[in-house]
C-alpha atoms as an extended CHARMM CRD file, in Angstrom:
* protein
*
        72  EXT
         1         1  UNK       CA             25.6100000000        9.5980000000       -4.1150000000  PROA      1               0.0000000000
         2         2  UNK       CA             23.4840000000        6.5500000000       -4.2390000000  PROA      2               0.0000000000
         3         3  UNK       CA             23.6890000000        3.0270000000       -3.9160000000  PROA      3               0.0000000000
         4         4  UNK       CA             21.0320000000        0.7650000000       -4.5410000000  PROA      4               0.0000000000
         5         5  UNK       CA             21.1140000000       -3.0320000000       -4.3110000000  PROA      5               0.0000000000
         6         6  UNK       CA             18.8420000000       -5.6080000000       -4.9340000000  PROA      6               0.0000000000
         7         7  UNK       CA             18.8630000000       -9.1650000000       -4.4680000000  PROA      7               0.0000000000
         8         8  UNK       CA             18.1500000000      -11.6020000000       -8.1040000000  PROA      8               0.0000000000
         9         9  UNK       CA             15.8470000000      -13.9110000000       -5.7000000000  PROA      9               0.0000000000
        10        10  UNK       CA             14.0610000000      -10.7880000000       -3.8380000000  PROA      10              0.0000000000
        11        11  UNK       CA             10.3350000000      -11.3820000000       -4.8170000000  PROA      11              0.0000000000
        12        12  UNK       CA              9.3430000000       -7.6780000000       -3.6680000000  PROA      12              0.0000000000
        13        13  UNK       CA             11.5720000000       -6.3530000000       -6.8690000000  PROA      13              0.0000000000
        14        14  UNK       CA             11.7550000000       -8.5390000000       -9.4530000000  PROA      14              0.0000000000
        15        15  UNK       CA             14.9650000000       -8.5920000000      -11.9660000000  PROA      15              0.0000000000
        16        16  UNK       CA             13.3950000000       -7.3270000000      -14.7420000000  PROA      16              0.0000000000
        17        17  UNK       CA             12.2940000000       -4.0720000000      -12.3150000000  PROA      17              0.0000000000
        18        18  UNK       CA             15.5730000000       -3.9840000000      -11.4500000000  PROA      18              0.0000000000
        19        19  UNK       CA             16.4220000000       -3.4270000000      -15.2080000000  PROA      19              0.0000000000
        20        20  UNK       CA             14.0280000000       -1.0000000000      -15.4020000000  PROA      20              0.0000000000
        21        21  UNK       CA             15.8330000000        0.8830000000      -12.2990000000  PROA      21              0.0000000000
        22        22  UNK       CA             19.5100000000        0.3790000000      -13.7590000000  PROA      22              0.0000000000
        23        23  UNK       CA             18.3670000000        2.3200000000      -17.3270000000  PROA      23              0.0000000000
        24        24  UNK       CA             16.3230000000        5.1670000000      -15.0140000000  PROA      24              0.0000000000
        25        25  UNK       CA             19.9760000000        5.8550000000      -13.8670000000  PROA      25              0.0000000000
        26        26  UNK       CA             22.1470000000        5.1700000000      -16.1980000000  PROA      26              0.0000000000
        27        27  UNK       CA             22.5720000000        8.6290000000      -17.2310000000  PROA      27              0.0000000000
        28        28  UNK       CA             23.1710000000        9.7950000000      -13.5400000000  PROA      28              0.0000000000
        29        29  UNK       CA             26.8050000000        8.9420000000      -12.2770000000  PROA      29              0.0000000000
        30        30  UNK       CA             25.9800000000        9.8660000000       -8.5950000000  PROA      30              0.0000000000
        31        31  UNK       CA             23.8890000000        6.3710000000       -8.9430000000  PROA      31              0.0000000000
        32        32  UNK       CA             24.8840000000        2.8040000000       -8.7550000000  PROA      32              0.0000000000
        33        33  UNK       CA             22.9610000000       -0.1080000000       -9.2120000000  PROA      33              0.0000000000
        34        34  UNK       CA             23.8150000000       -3.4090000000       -7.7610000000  PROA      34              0.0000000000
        35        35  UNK       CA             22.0540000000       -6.3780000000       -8.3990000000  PROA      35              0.0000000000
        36        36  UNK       CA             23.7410000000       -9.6000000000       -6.3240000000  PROA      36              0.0000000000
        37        37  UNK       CA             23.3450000000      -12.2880000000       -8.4200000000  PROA      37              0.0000000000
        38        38  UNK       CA             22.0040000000      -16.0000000000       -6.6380000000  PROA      38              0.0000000000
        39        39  UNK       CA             19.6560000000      -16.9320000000       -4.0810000000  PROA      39              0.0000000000
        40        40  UNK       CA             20.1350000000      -13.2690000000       -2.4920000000  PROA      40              0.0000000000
        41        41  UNK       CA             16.6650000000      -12.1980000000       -0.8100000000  PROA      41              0.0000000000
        42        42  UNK       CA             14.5530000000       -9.4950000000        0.4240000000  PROA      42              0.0000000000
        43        43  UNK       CA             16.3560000000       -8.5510000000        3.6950000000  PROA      43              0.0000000000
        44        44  UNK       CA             19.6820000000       -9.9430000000        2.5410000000  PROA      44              0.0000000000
        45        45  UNK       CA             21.3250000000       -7.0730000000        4.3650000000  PROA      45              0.0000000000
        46        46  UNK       CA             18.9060000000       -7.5640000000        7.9760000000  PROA      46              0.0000000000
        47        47  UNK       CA             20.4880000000      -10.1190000000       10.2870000000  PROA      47              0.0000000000
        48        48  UNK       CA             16.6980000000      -10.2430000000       11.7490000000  PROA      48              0.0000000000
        49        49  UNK       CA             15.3250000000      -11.2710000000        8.4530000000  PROA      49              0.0000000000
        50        50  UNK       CA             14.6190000000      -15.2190000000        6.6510000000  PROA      50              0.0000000000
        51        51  UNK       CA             16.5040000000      -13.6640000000        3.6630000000  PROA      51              0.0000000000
        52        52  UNK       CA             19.5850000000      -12.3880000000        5.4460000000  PROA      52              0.0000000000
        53        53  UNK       CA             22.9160000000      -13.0530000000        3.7560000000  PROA      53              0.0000000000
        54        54  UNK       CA             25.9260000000      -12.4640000000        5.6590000000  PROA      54              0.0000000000
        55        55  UNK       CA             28.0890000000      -12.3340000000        2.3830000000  PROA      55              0.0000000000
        56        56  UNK       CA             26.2920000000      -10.2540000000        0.0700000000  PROA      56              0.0000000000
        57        57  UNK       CA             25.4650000000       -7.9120000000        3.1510000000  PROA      57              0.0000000000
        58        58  UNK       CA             29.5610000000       -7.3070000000        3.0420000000  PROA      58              0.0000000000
        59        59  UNK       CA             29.5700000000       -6.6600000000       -0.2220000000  PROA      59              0.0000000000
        60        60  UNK       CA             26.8410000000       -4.1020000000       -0.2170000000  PROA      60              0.0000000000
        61        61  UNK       CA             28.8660000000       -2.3340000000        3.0690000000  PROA      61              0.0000000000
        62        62  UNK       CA             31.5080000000       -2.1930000000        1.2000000000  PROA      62              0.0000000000
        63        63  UNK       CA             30.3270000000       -0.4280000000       -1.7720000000  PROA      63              0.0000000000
        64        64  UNK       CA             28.6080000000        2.0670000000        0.2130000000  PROA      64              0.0000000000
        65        65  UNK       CA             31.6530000000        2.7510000000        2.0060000000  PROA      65              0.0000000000
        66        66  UNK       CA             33.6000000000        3.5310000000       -1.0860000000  PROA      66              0.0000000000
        67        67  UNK       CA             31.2630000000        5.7880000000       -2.0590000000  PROA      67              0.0000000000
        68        68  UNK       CA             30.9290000000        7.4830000000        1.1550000000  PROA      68              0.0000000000
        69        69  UNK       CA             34.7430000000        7.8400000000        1.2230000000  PROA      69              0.0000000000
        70        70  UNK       CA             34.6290000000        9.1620000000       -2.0780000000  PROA      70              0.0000000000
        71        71  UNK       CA             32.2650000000       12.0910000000       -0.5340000000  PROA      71              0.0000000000
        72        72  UNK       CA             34.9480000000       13.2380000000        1.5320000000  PROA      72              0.0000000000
């Protein structure tokens, strides 16, 4: 399983990459794509980081632990 998220402000993937990324997958259901809509960053998910964003980060933590649990 994957889980791949992506911020709608990140400047190192832009949305329209993203996009690109969701349809690459969209026939593989071991593969989610998130894309966290807003002024969510680069780094959103690294407390060291300019772009870090405590609520999205949850989010994110929380979707890969349902799809870890669903591995087990």
């Amino acid at each position: 399983m994957a889980s791949l998220h992506f911020g709608e402000a990140d400047v190192a993937i832009p949305v329209a990459d993203v996009a690109v990324i969701r349809e690459a997958f969209a026939s593989h259901d071991n593969v989610e794509v998130f894309l966290h809509e807003g002024d969510v960053k680069h780094g959103f998910a690294d407390p060291g980081s300019d772009g870090f964003h405590p609520e999205v980060y949850k989010k994110a933590l929380a979707e890969i632990k349902r799809l870890l649990d669903g591995v087990r």
